[in-house]
LUMNU-776940 format. One record per residue (C-alpha): residue in one letter; y, x, z. Coordinates in steps of 0.001 Angstrom, whole numbers, padded with zeros to 6 digits, always signed. Layout:
N
AYXZ/...
***
This chain:
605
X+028559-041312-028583/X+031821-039538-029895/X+032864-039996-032860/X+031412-037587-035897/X+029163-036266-033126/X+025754-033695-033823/X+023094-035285-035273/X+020441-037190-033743/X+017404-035213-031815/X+015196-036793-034560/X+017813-035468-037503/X+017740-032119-036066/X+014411-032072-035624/X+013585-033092-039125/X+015953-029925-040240/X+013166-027643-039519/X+010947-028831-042106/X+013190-028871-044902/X+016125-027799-047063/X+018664-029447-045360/X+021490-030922-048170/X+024935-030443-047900/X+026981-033517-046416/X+028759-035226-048101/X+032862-035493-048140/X+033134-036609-045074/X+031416-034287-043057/X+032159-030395-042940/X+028823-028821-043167/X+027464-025592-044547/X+024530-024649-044481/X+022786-021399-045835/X+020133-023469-048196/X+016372-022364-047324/X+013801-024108-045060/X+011980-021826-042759/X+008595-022135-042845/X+006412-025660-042882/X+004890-024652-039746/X+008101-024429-038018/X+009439-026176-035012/X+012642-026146-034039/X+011740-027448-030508/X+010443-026307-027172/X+007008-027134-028479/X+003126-027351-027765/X+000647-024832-028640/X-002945-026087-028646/X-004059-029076-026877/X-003348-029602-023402/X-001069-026168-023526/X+002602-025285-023737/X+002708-022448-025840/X+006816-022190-026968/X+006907-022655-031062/X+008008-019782-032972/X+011091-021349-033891/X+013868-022201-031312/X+017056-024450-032168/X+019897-022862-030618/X+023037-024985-029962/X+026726-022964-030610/X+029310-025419-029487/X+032903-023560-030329/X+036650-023693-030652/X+039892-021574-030516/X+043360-021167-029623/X+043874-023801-027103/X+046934-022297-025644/X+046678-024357-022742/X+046942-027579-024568/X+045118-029633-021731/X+046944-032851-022526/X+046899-034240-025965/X+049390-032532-028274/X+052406-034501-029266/X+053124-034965-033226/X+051841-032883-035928/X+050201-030364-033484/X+048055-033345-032127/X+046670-034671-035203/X+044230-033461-037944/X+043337-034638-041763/X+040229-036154-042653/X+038827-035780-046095/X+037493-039358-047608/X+034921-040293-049746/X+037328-041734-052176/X+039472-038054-052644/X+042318-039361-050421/X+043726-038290-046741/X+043935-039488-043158/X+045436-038298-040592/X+043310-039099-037227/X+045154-038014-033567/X+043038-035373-031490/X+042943-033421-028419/X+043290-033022-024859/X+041052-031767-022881/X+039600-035055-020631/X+038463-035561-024608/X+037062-032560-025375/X+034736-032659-022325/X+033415-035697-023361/X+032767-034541-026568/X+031134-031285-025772/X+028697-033560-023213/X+027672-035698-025399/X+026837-033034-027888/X+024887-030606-025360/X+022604-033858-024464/X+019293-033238-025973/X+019862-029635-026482/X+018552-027335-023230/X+019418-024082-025826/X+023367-024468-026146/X+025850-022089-025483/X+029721-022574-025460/X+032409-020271-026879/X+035430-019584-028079/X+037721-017409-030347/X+040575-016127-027769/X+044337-017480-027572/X+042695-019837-025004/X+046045-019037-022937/X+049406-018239-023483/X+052106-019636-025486/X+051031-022893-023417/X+053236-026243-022358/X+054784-026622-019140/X+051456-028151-017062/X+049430-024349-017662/X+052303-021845-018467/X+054380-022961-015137/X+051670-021751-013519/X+050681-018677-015238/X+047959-020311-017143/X+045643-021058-013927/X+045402-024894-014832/X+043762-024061-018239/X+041065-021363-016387/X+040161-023749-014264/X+039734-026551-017294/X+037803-024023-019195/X+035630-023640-016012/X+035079-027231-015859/X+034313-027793-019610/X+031416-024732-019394/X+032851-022353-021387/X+030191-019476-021256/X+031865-016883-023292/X+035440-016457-024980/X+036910-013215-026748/X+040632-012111-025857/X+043496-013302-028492/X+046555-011689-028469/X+048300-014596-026388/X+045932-012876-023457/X+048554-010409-023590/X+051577-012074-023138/X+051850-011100-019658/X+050032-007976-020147/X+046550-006606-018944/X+046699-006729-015231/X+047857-010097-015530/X+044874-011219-018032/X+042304-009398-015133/X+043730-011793-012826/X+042872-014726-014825/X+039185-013286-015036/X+038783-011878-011203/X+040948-014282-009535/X+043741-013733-006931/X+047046-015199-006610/X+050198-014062-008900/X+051357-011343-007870/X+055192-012797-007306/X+054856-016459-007834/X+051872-016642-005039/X+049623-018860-004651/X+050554-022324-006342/X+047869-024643-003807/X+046269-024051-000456/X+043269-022734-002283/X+042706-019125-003881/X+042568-018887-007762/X+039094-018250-008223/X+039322-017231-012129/X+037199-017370-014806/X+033636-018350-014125/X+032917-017085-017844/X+033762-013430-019188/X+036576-012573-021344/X+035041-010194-024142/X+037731-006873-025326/X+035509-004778-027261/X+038181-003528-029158/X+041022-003153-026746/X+041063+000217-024886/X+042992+001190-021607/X+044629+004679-023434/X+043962+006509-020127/X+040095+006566-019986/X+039322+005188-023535/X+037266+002911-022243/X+037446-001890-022874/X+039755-003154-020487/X+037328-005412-020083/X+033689-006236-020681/X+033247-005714-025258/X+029743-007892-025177/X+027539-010299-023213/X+023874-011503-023944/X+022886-015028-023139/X+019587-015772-021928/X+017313-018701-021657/X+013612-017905-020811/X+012409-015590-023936/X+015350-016552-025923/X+018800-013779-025885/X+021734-014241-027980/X+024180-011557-027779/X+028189-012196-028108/X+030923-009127-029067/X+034491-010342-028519/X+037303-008671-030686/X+041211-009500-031263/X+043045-008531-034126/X+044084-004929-034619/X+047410-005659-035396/X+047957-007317-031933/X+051276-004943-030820/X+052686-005964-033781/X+052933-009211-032591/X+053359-009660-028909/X+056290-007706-026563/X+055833-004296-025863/X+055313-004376-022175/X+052350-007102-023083/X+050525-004247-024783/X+051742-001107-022773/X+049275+002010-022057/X+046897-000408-024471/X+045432+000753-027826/X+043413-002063-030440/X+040499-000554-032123/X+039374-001760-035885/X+037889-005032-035805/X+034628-004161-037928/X+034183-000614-036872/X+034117-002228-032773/X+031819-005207-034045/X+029140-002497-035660/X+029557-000004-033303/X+028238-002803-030477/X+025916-004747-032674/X+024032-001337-032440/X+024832-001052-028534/X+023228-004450-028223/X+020132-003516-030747/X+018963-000706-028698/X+019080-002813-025321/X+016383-005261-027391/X+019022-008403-028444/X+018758-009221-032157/X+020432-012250-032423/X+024065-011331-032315/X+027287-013672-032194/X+030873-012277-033014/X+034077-013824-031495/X+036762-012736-033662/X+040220-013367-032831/X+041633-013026-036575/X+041445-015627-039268/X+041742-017319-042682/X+043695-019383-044833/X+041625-022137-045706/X+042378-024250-049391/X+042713-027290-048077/X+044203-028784-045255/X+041394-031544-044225/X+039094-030267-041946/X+035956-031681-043577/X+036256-029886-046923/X+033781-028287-048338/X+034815-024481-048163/X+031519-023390-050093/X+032739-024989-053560/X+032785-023858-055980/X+030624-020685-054124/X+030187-019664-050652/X+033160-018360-048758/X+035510-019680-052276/X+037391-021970-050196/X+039172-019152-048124/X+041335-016500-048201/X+043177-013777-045393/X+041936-011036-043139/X+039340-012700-042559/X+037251-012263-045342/X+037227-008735-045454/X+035777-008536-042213/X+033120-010371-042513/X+031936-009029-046195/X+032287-005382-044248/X+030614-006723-040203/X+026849-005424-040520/X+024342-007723-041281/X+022739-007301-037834/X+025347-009840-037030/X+024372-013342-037655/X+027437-015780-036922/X+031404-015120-037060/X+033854-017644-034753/X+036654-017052-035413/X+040189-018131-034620/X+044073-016750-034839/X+045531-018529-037627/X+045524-022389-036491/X+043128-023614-039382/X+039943-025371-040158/X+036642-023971-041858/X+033194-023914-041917/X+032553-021271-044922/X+029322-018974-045958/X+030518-015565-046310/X+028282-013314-048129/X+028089-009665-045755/X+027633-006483-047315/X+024243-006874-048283/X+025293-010178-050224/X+023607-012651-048078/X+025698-015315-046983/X+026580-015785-043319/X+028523-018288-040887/X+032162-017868-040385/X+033453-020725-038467/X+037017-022081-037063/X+038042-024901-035200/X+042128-025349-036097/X+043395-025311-032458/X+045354-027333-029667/X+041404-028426-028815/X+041864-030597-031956/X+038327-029883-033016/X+034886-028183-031768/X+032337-026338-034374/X+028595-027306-033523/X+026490-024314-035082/X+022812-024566-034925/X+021016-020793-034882/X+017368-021251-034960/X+016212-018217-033116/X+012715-017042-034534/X+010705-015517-031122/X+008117-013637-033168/X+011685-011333-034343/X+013990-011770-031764/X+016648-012312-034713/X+017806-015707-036245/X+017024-016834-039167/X+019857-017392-041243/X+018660-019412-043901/X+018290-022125-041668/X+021729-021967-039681/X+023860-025353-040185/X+026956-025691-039363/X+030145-028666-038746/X+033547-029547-037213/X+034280-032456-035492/X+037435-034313-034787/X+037810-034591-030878/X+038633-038081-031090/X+040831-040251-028473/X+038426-043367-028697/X+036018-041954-026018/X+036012-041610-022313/X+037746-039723-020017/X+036384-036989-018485/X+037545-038154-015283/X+037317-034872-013370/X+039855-033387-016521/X+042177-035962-015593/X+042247-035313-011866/X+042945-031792-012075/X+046029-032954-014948/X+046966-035033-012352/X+047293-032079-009839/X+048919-030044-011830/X+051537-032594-013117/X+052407-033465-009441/X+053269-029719-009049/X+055507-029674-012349/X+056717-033003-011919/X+059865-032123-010502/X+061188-029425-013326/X+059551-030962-015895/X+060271-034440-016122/X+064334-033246-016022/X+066147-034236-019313/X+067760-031941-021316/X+068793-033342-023745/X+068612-036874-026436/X+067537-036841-030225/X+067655-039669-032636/X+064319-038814-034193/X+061652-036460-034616/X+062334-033005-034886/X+059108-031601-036508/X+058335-027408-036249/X+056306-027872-040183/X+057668-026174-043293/X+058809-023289-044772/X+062311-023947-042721/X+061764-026447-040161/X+064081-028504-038515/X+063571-027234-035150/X+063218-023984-036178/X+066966-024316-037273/X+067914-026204-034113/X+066620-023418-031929/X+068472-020896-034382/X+071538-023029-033838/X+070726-023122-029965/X+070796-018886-029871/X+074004-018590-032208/X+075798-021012-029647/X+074408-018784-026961/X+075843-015732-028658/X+079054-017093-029094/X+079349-017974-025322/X+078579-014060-024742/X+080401-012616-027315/X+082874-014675-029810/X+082275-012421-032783/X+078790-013634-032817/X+077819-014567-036592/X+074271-015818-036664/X+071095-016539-035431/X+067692-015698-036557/X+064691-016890-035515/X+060665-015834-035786/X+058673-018470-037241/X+055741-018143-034475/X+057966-018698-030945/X+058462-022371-032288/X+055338-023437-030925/X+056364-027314-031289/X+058729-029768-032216/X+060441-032490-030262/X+059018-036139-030678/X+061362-038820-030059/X+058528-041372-028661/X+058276-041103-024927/X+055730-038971-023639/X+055827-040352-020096/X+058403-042891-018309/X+061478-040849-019467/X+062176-043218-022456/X+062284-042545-025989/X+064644-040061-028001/X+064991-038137-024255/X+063716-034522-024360/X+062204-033166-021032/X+062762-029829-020019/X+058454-029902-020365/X+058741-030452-023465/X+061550-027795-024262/X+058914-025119-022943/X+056234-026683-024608/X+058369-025676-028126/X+059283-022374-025981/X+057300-021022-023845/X+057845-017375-023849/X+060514-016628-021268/X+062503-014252-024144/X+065530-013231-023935/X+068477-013537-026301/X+069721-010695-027394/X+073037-009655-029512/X+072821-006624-032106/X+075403-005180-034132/X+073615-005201-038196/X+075480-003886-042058/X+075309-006494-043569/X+072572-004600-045807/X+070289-004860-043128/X+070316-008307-042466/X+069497-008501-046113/X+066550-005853-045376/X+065819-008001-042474/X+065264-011218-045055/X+063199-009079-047188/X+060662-008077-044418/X+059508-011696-043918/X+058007-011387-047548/X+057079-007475-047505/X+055581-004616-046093/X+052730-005887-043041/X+054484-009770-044127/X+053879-009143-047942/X+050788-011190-048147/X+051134-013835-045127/X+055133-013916-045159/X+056951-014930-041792/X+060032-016645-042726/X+062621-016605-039967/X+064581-019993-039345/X+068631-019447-039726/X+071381-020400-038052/X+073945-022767-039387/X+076034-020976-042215/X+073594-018670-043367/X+072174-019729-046553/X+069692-017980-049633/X+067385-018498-051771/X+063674-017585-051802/X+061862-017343-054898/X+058004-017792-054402/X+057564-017257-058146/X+058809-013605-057323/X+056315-010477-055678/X+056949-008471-052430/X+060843-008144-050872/X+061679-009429-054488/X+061356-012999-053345/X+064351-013249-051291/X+067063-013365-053956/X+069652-010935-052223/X+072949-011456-053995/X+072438-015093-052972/X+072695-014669-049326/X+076051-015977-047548/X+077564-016605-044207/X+079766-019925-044600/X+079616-019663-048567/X+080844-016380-048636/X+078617-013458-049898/X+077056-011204-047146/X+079148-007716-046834/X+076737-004995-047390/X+078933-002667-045623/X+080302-005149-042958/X+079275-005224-039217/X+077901-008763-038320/X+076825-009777-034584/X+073557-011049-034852/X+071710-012864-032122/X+067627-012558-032022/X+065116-013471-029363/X+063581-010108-027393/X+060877-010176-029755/X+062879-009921-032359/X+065200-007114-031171/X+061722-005304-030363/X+060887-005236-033888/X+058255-007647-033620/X+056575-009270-036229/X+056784-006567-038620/X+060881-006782-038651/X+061900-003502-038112/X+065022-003212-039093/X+065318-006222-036456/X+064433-003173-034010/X+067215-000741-035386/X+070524-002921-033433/X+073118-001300-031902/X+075767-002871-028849/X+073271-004416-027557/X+073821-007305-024797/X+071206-009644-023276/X+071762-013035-022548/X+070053-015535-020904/X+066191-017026-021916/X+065854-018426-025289/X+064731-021764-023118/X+067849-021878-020997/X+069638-021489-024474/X+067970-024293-026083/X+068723-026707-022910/X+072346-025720-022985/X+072660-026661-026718/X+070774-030095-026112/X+072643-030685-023018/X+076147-029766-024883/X+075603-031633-027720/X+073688-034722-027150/X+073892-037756-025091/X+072108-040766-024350/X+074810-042846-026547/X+075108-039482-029229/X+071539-038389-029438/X+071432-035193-031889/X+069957-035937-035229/X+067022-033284-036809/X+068576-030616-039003/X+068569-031121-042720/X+066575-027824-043284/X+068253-027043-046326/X+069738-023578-045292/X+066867-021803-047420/X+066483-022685-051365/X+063098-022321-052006/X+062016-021966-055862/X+058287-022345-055994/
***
């Protein structure tokens, strides 16, 4: 059995007829404290004698995760491990993912369970390394399809390549310029995508279906899928375009009644928006010192304002790792799960569905995460479609690009590869235009760093062009803007103001620019502006400076708008071409390039 697997049948069993405790450290569990009834069973039980009369009370399994981004091998570095909580108060670090491990997982944890559902909290695509996004995310469908996913909501990543192209991965059909990448037609998604809250602006009506009900026999659980409002803010324009994102709790109540009237009581939301958890272990306990007091962000509010008619929140978006009690607006606590992402972890939820209601009762729903360890199986029919799909990349990917003399990790306020790719674009510039002066980048298009242990048979310290998408997999372009120098400092301020005030996006600089950021400080405050300088000397206000930005960027994305206000504009090539030319004119297998210091931005805390 997996490791930190579901309980035993005779464990869960047992949980019907009393208060279940908290686990302890090791273990991320909460659980919304009263027994039901001693007359309970949790179990497909017997009535009288002889009969077969279903108990009142029915265990339902909800196995769920998020934001896989089309991680079906095992994520390199930091992005493929997670931290583990120990009795003792200290750390470890355990390496997870991939999805021939996350099948095994999920198996063994459905076995004994003939109730269990599987979902997920959107981003399941998009943003994705070389094996899916090469082929327009088809591999990871088809691994979802495999691994029984039965419901997902959209993320934003579904819109990466915009709405028609997000039908096709549910209905099927080859890309409509690529083709068809085998001799067999994509099939798509044998489980429904869920948009309640993202309308076509023509008709006013979900692109796609905005809830599902599960059945088994006289059982229903109904799901609502939802991404975050602020979704244009944060993916291109033409992702989005002739699209409008409703309010995430005003969709979420208006369907919890839609799926009331039809008879379904039991109701499920898939969230794509999240929290910031207070720890970075998985396992901690997010109900101490009281329910929900172990995290913070958007996602709180929506759950103390979702109507208590809904009885379990999955959520996803921002990367992290909870299991907390959130109390909804009648002050009862309720379930609001996330699994971190990369298919690091899966949430096993237990909702004991009460057939004399229809509704669960949510005194007695449990909940944990668990690591998906590498110390099991195989799913061997995972690794034989990686296998096809690698043979198909094979010959782009496995190219070097480029040599480094250690890791080059995408963690921190400034990362070092968030200042190599910055250093990648302002070389770019200058090959465009020679008055180019600097390079900023967004924080969330450096999806990875580079790790200098081999991956395959390259070798180490050599960096594949698979693993330059995998840290860029966007196709953007880079693009040169004429800024005053008082809007790059405005620029620098919106990464701790306005929509960024509260969750700030700190863009990663190009060599030469330097400031200092002030945490102790409030709002645009923070970035100290008579400290910023270009090559030690103090930014211009009235000045022209040629700045280069990814398409994103120069869009305005991210909640940069002055970003969006450039003028003489000129587009270069893809930020990914960029990046290879800078590893490729800089490094060598005898002169590998070293990690940036990351000590462009001062940070006072």
């Amino acid at each position: 059995m997996p490791a930190m697997s579901q309980p035993s049948r005779d464990r869960r069993r047992r949980r019907t007829y009393r208060v279940l405790a908290a686990a302890g450290a090791l273990v991320t569990v909460g659980a919304l404290a009263a027994a039901l009834p001693a007359t309970a069973s949790a179990g497909e039980g017997h009535g009288k004698p002889g009969g077969h009369k279903p108990s009142r009370y029915q265990d339902v399994q909800l196995l769920s995760f998020n934001d896989l981004h089309g991680n079906l091998e095992p994520p390199s570095g930091s992005s493929g491990r997670v931290t583990e909580l120990q009795a003792d108060g200290t750390t470890k670090t355990i390496d997870a993912g991939g999805v021939e491990y996350l099948a095994t997982h999920l198996r063994e944890a459905r076995k004994g369970n003939p109730y269990s559902i599987t979902a997920a909290g959107g981003d399941m695509v998009g943003a994705s390394p070389l094996i899916s996004g090469l082929f327009h995310d088809e591999p990871t469908i088809e691994a979802l399809n495999k691994l029984d996913l039965d419901v997902t909501s959209v993320g934003n990543h579904e819109f990466d390549e915009g709405a028609k192209e997000l039908a096709r991965l549910q209905n099927g059909g080859c890309h409509p310029t690529a083709g068809c990448y085998t001799d067999k037609r994509f099939k798509g998604a044998d489980f429904p995508y869920l948009a309640a809250n993202v309308l076509d602006q023509k008709t006013g009506k979900p692109i796609l279906k905005p809830y599902w009900v599960w059945k088994k026999k006289d059982v229903k659980v109904g799901f609502i899928g939802v991404t975050l409002e602020g979704t244009p803010g944060i993916v291109s324009a033409d992702g989005v375009k002739g699209l409008t994102f409703k309010d995430e709790v005003e969709t979420i109540n208006k369907y919890a009644k839609v799926l009331q009237k039809q008879g379904v009581k039991s109701i499920v939301a898939l969230i794509h928006e999240g929290g910031l958890p207070s720890s970075g272990s998985y396992n901690y306990d997010c109900d101490s010192p009281g329910a929900g007091a172990g995290v913070s962000g958007p996602i709180v509010d929506i759950a103390k304002n979702i109507t208590p008619s809904v009885d379990a929140l999955v959520t996803g978006h921002t990367h992290t790792a909870y299991v907390c009690t959130i109390p909804d607006p009648s002050g009862k606590p309720r379930m609001v799960t996330s699994a971190a992402s990369f298919g690091r972890l899966y949430t096993d939820t237990t909702l004991t569905y009460d057939r004399r209601t229809g509704d669960i009762a949510r005194t007695a729903v449990t909940s944990a995460n668990h690591v998906v360890t590498r110390d099991v199986p195989k799913a061997t029919d995972l690794t034989e479609l990686i296998s096809k799909w690698n043979t198909l990349a094979a010959p782009i990917g496995n190219r070097a690009i480029g040599y480094i003399s250690a890791d080059i990790p995408n963690t921190g306020t400034e990362s070092p590869m968030g200042d190599l790719i910055a250093d990648a674009q302002l070389a770019h510039g200058k090959s465009l235009d020679a008055g180019t002066d600097l390079a900023l980048m967004n924080p969330g298009g450096v999806r990875a760093g580079l790790t200098y242990a081999a991956k395959g048979a390259e070798g180490d310290g050599v960096v594949t062009y698979a693993e330059g998408f995998t840290v860029q997999p966007f196709a953007n372009t880079v693009n040169l803007q004429d800024f005053t120098g008082a809007q790059v400092v405005q620029a620098l301020k919106e990464q701790v103001s306005g929509v960024n005030a509260s969750a700030p996006k700190i863009l990663q600089v190009s060599s030469g620019l330097t400031y200092t950021l002030d945490l102790t400080k409030t709002g645009a405050d923070r970035v100290v502006a008579d400290s910023v300088k270009l090559n030690g000397a103090a930014i211009d206000l009235s000045a022209t400076y040629r700045v280069a930005t990814n398409s994103f960027l120069a869009g305005g994305g991210d909640g940069f708008t002055t970003l969006g206000q450039g003028t003489n504009d000129l587009v270069g090539s893809d930020d990914l071409a960029a990046l290879e030319q800078y590893l490729t004119a800089n490094s060598s297998a005898t002169s590998p390039i070293a990690p940036p210091a990351a000590n462009r931005i001062t940070i006072v805390q």
